[in-house]
N, C-alpha and C positions, 0 to 999 in steps of 0.2 A: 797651332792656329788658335786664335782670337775670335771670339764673339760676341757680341753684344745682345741680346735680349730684351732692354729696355723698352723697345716699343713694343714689344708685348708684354709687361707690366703696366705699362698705360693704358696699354687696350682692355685689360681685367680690370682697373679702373674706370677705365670711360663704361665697362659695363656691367657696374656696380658686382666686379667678381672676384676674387682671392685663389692662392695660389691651390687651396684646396677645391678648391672648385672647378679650378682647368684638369688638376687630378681626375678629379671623378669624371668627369664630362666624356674626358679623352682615353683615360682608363692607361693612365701614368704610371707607372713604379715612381716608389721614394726616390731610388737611383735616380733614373731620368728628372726628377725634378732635384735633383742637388746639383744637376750636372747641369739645367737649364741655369739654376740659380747662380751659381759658380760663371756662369759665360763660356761650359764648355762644349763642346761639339755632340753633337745626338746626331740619331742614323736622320736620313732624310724620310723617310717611311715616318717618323713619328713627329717629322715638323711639317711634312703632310695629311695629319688627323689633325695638327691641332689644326692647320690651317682650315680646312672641312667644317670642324665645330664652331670655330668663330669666324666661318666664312669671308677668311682672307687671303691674301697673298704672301707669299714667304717673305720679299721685300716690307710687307710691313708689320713683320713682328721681327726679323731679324736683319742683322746688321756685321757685314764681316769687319774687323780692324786688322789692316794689317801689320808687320812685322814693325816698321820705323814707324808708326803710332803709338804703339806700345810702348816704347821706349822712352814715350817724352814724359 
């Protein structure tokens, strides 16, 4: 599986914040943030804190692609 995370790089920018910063906030491992970086899959438990600290919704920090997307 495929993910996207782009709009939660926009959202650390729309709130003047860095990748280190979602770290600390949310209390991330490096893991977990290579593996957000990379587009790859994290438990749901931790795309549920981040959602909490920047009080959103899942739909808008992530984004699934699927399989015949990938491929174009």
């Amino acid at each position: 599986m495929a993910f996207s995370y782009n709009k939660l790089w926009k959202m650390l920018i729309d709130k003047n914040m860095n990748k280190a910063d979602l770290r600390m906030l949310v209390g991330l491992s490096p893991n977990t943030m290579s593996r957000l970086s990379k587009g790859e899959s994290v438990k749901m438990d931790i795309v549920g804190r981040i959602c909490e600290k920047l009080e959103c919704n899942i739909c808008d920090i992530v984004d699934y692609i699927p399989q015949k997307d990938r491929n174009k």
